[in-house]
N, C-alpha and C positions, 0 to 999 in steps of 0.2 A: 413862945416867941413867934411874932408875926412874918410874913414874908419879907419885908422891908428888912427887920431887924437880922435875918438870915443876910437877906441880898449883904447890908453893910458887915455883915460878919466876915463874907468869902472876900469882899473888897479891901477889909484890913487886915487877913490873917497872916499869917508868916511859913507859915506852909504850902500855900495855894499859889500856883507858878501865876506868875506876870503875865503871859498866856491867856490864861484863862480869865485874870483879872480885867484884862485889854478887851476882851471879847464881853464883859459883862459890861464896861464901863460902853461900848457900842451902842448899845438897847436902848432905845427912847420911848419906845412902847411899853406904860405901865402893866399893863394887863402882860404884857410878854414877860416881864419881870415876877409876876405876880404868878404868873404858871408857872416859870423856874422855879421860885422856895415856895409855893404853899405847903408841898406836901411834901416828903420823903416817897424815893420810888418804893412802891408795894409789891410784894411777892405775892402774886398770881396764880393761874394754872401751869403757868410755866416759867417761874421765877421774875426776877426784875426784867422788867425790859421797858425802854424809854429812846427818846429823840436824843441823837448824841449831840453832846452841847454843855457848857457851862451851869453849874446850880445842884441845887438838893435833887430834884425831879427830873434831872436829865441823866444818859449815859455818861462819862467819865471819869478819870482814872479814880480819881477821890470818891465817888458813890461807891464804885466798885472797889475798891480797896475798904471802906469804911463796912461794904457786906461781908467781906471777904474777913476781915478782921472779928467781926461777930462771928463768923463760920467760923474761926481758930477758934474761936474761945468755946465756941459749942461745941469741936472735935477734942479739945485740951480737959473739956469738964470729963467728957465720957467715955474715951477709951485713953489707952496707956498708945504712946509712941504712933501714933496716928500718921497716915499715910494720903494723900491724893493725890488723883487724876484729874490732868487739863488738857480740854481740848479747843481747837476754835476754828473757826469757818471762814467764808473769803472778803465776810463785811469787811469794811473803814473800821480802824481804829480795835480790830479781833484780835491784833496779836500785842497790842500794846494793852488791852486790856488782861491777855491773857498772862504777861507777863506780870504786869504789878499785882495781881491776883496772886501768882506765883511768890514773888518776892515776898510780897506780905504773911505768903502761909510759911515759907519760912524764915524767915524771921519772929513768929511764934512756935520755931521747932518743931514742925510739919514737915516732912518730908515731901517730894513734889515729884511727881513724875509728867513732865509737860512732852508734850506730841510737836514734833521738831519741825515741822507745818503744818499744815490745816487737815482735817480730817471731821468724817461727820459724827453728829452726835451719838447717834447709835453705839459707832467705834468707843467712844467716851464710855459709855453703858457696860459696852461689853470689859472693855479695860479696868474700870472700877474693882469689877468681880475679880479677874484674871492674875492683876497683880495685889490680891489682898489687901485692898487699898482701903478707907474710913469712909470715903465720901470721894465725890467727882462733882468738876464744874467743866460748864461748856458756854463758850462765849460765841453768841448768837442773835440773830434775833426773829430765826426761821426766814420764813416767806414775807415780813414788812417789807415796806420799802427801804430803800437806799438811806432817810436820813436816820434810819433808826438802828438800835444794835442792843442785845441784853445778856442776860448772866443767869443760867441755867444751874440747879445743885443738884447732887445727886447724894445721896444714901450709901451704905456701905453696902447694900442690897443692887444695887449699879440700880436704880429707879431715881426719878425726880423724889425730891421730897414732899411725902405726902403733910397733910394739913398737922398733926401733933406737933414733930420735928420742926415746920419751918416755923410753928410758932414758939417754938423753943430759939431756933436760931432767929428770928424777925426780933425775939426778947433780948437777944446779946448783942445784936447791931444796934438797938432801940435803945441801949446802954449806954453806947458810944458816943457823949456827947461832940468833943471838941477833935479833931481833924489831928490834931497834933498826939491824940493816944492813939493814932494807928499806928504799928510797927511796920516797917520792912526792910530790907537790906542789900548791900550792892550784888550783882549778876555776879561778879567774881567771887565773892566769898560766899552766895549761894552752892556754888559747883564745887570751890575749893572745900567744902566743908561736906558735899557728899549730900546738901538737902537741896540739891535742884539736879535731874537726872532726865536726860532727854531721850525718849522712847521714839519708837518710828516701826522699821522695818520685819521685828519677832513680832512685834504686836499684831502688826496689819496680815500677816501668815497666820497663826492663830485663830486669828476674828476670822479669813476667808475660809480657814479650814472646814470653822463649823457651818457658815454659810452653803459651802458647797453640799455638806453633810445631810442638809433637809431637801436636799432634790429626791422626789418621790417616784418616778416614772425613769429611775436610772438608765433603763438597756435604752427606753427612749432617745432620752437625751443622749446618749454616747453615740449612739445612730445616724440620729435626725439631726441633731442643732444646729451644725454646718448648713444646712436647708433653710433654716429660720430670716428673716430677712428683717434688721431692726434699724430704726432709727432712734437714738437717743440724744437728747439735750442735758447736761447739767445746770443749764442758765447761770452759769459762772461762778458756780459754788463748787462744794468741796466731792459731788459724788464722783467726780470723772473719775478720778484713778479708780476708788475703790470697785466702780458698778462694770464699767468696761474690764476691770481686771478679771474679777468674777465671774463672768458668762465667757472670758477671751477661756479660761483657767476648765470653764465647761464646756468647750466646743462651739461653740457660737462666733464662728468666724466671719458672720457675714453682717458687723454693725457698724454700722455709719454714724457719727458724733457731727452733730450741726456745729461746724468750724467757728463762725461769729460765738457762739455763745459756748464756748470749752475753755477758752482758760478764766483762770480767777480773778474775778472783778468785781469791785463792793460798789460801786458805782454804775453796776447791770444795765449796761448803755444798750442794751437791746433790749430790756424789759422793764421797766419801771419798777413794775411793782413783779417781782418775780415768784411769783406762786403758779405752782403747777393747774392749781382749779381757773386759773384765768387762762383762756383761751388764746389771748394775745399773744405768750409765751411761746405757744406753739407757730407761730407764723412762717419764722425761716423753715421748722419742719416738714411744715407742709409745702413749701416751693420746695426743698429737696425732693418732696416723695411724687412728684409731679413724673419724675424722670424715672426715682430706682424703686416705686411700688410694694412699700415697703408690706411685713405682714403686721408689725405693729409701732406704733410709734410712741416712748413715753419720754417725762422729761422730770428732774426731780429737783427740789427747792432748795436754797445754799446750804443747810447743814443737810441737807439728803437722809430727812427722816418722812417726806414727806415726796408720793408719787404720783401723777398725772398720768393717764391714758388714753391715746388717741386711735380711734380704730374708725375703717372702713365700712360707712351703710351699703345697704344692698342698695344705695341709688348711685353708691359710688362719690357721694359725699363724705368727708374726713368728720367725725363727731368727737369731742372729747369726752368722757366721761364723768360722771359726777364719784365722788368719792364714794357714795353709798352704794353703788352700781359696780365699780370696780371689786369693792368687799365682797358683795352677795356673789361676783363672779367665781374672787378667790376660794371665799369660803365653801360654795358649792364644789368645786373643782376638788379641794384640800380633802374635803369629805368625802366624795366617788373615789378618788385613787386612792386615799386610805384603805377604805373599804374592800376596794378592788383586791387591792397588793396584800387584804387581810391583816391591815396592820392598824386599822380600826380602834380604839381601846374602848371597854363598856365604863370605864369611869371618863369620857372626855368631856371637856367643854369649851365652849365659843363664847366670847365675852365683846360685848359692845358697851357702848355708852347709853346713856338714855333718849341721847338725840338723832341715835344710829337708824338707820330705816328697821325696821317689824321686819323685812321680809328676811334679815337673818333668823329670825324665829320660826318661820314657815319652812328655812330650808333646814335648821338644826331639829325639826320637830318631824321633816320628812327622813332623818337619817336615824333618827333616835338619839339623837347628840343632846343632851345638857347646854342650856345656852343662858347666859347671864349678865344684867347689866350694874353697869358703873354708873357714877354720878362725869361728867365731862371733865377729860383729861387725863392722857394715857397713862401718869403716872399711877390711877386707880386699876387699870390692869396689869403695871408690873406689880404692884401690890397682889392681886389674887393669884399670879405666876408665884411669886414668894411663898404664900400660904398654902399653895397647893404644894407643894416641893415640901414644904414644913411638917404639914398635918401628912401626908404621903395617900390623902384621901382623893384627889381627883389629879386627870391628867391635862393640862393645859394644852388647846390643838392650834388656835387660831384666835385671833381678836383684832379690830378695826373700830373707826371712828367714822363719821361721815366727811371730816375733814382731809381726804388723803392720807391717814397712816393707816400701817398695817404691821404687823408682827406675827409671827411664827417660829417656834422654836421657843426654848429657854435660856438660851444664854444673851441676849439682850433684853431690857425690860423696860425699852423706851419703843417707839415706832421706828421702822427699819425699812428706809428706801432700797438700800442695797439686797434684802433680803425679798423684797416686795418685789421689785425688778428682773430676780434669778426668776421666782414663780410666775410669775408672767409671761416672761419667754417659756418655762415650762408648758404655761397652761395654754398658750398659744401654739405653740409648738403640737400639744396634743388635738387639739381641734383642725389643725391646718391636717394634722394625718386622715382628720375623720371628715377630710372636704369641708369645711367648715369654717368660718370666719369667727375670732370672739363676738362679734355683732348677732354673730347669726348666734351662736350658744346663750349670751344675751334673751334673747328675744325666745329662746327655745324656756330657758329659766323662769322664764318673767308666764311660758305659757301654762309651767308645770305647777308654779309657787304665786303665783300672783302675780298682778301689775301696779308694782309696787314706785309711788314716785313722793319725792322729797324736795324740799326748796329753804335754801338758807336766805333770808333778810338782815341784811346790816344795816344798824342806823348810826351814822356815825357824831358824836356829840363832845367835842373837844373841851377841855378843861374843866376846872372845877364847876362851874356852873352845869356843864353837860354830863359829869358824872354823878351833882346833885338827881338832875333831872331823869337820870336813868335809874335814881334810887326810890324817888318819887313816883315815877311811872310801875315801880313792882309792887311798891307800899298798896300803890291804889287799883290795882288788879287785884291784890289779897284781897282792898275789903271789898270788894264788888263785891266780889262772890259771883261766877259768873253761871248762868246755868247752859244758855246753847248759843251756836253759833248756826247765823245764816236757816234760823227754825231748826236746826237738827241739836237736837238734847246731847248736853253732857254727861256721859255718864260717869267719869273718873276727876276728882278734881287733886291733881298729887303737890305739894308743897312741900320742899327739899328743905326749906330754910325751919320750918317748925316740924318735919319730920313726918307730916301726916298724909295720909290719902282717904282722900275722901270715896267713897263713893254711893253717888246720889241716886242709883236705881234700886237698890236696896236696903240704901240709908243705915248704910254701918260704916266705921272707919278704920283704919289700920295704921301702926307706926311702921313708917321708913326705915329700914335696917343702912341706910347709909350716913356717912358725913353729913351735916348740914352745909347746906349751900343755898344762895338766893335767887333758887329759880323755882320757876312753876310750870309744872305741865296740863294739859288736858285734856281728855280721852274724849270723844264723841259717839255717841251709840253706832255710829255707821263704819267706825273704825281709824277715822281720821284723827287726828291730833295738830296740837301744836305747841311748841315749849320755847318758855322768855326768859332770855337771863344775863346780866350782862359777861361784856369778854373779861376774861383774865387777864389779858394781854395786850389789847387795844382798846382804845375812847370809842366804845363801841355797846349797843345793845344789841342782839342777835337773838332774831325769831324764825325758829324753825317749825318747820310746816310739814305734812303727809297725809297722803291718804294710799287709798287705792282704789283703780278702778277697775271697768268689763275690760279695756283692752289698754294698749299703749296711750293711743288719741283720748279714751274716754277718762284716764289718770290724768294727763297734760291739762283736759279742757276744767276737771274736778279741782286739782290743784290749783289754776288760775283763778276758779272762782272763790274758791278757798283763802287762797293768801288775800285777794281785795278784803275779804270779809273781818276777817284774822287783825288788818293791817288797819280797818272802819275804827276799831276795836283800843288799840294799842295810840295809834295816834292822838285820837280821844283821853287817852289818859298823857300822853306826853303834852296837848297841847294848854 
């Protein structure tokens, strides 16, 4: 069936509100009609997620409901009496998603445990586990913008679902032809019947309990935290209760919440686009910190799985951090006070992504820590947290993305801003004892493990023709075959999608022990890289870039030359 033939399907069907019919009948732009039904939304790294709006390929009650129906029928094949977890954040249209999601799962005899307001994803993660649940959904759509919102699944293991699972459930929604086999049933007879059950308050005690529980530098913090001087933002999402509860619950009485951007708003009229890695976000925080001097300032994205950090240079200029720079800080820190406090394990390890910076390698290789990568997308390290618990063979310390997540601990196994947030004021908190700025620890790290720097490229390429072209643009980087960039030789060429690595200085080759996925990386004899792939989650390709250099400036000046080079390269095959 063509996209027309979709379009006239939602326009005559007997299910589909009036609503929605109104708003399709508006569109005069074919091509705008043509991106509503070509496709059905696709499960990504991080579930559906799409432009909320009418059609196949939009967010909507009926997309989501038509997943959410494949998701009963994949919980209904494989365990007996099946149980989930909903949770959802401060977008447009999260709790109305979250709800028909609900109805639909029971109305296939799913029992539902829905979060009686918004709460972030993590919470979701952790609740999965806590109440014996089959699987968990979170309706989200991170750090996008305002017009967009998605639908996150989770595993009985509280992880996103990895690649096996959602092509098991992607095969049971992919089922569903006609709009009219989806089940669901009224809010009343949900409750009355005992399969809709509204959690909140045990939940959220539980989840901080164990929060609190991974503070490492205890006598510290009981001490000092009062001293600690923070600014935080939730940019209108869902971290406020939880992150301010948290650190109030640790002694941290001296935090300041940027007023504009604290209550919940899916229309984030102070940030556009509200991701903690844009700078923007941080504006109103910085006119605060003008007056109260703060010692740290972060701000976390609307499901608050995702943490931004704003620290003070020695020129007395406010810097935000790059995601990969905040990790190497955690993880270094995580690893000394382990150590310190003797509480070290000799089976541990630190898990990043492929796209994460190397200098987690240099600091896990100066502790003696095991350190290990994933293919992109944190649900491949709640996966290794599972397996380690399972086989009883290694102990899980820390793990990060270059994107703003971070996790610690075992009882969530998604990225955990609230968990990210406690250890930040921790790890600030210990530096400020030792005269010391994170800036300054920063730049102390960077003298001990290298000058390690990193650069993400978006290209952003809307619809179908822009995700042809981003399919096109990987095809013909394969067959190059590339050997150097900018005169300096390749010497690693790795290819996730056919499993293999190459490598060209010795001219032997290895299989990839990971998932396939369609991306490619490339090692450079000098130590730099750079790796193409497109997003999971956005009309987007994404070129990551690293190197390292002799200092701070001599990384900055390497990487700029680098990305022009990288970017000669890519363009070339895009154009």
């Amino acid at each position: 069936m063509d996209y027309k033939e979709k379009y006239n399907e939602w326009l005559n069907s007997k299910v589909i509100s009036e609503t929605i019919k109104e708003e399709l009948r508006s569109i005069t732009d074919e091509k705008e009609i043509e991106d509503r039904f070509y496709k059905e939304l696709d499960f990504g790294t991080g579930g559906l997620r799409g432009v909320i709006g009418a059609g196949t390929n939009r967010m909507n009650v009926y997309t989501v409901s038509k997943a959410t129906q494949g998701f009963a029928n994949y919980l209904n094949k494989n365990f007996e009496a099946p149980k989930v977890a909903i949770a959802y954040d401060s977008r447009n249209m999260s709790k109305e998603f979250a709800e028909a999601a609900a109805l639909t799962l029971c109305a296939n005899n799913v029992k539902v445990f829905l979060f009686e307001s918004l709460r972030p994803t993590p919470m979701l993660s952790f609740t999965v586990r806590h109440l014996n649940c089959q699987g968990g959904i979170v309706i989200t759509a991170s750090h996008n913008p305002k017009i967009y919102n998605g639908y996150k699944v989770y595993d009985e293991f509280g992880g996103q679902v990895t690649d096996e699972k959602a092509g098991l459930i992607i095969g049971e929604v992919n089922s569903i032809v006609n709009y009219e086999d989806i089940k669901t049933i009224a809010l009343e007879e949900a409750l009355k019947d005992n399969l809709l059950e509204y959690i909140g308050e045990d939940v959220d005690k539980a989840y901080l309990e164990e929060v609190k529980a991974l503070t490492i530098r205890t006598e510290l913090v009981k001490e000092k935290a009062k001293d600690l001087k923070v600014i935080y933002t939730p940019i209108h999402g869902s971290g406020n209760m939880p992150v301010r509860r948290v650190l109030k619950e640790l002694g941290y009485e001296n935090v300041e919440v940027v007023k504009e951007q604290e209550m919940p708003d899916g229309n984030f009229p102070t940030a556009s686009y509200p991701n903690p890695e844009n700078a923007q976000v941080f504006e109103l925080a910085l006119e605060m910190a003008k007056t109260s001097n703060p010692d740290i300032i972060f701000g976390t994205d609307p499901d608050c799985d995702r943490i931004g950090v704003v620290v003070k240079e020695n020129s007395g200029e406010y810097k935000v951090l790059t995601g990969n720079q905040t990790g190497l800080l955690l993880t270094d820190y995580i690893l000394s006070s382990l150590k310190e406090e003797g509480k070290l394990p000799s089976n541990g390890v630190v898990i990043k992504t492929i796209v994460t910076s190397e200098g987690a390698r240099a600091i896990a290789n100066y502790y003696g820590v095991e350190i290990m990568d994933v293919l992109t997308g944190f649900k491949y390290i709640g996966e290794k947290i599972r397996q380690f618990q399972e086989n009883g063979d290694k102990k899980y310390l820390f793990g990060f993305e270059e994107s703003y997540g971070y996790l610690a601990g075992e009882f969530v196994r998604d990225k955990d801003a609230v968990i990210a947030s406690m250890l930040i004021a921790e790890m600030t908190l210990y530096y400020k004892e030792q005269g010391k700025s994170l800036y300054e620890a920063l730049i102390e790290l960077y003298n001990r493990v290298g000058f390690f720097k990193e650069d993400l490229i978006s290209i952003e390429l809307q619809g179908k023709e822009g995700q042809e072209k981003i399919g096109k643009c990987l095809d013909l980087l394969r067959e190059t075959a590339l050997t150097e960039v900018d005169g300096v030789k390749i010497a690693k060429r790795l290819d996730y999608k056919l499993s293999k690595e190459e490598d060209l200085v010795n001219a032997s080759e290895e299989v990839i022990n990971l998932p396939k996925s369609n991306v490619l990386k490339y090692i450079l004899v000098d130590g730099s890289s750079f790796v193409v792939r497109p997003s999971g989650t956005e009309p987007k390709m994404k070129v990551y870039s690293a190197v390292k250099g002799e200092s701070l400036t001599n990384a900055e000046e390497k990487l700029k030359r680098f990305n022009e080079k990288v970017m000669e390269i890519i363009n070339e095959k895009l154009a």
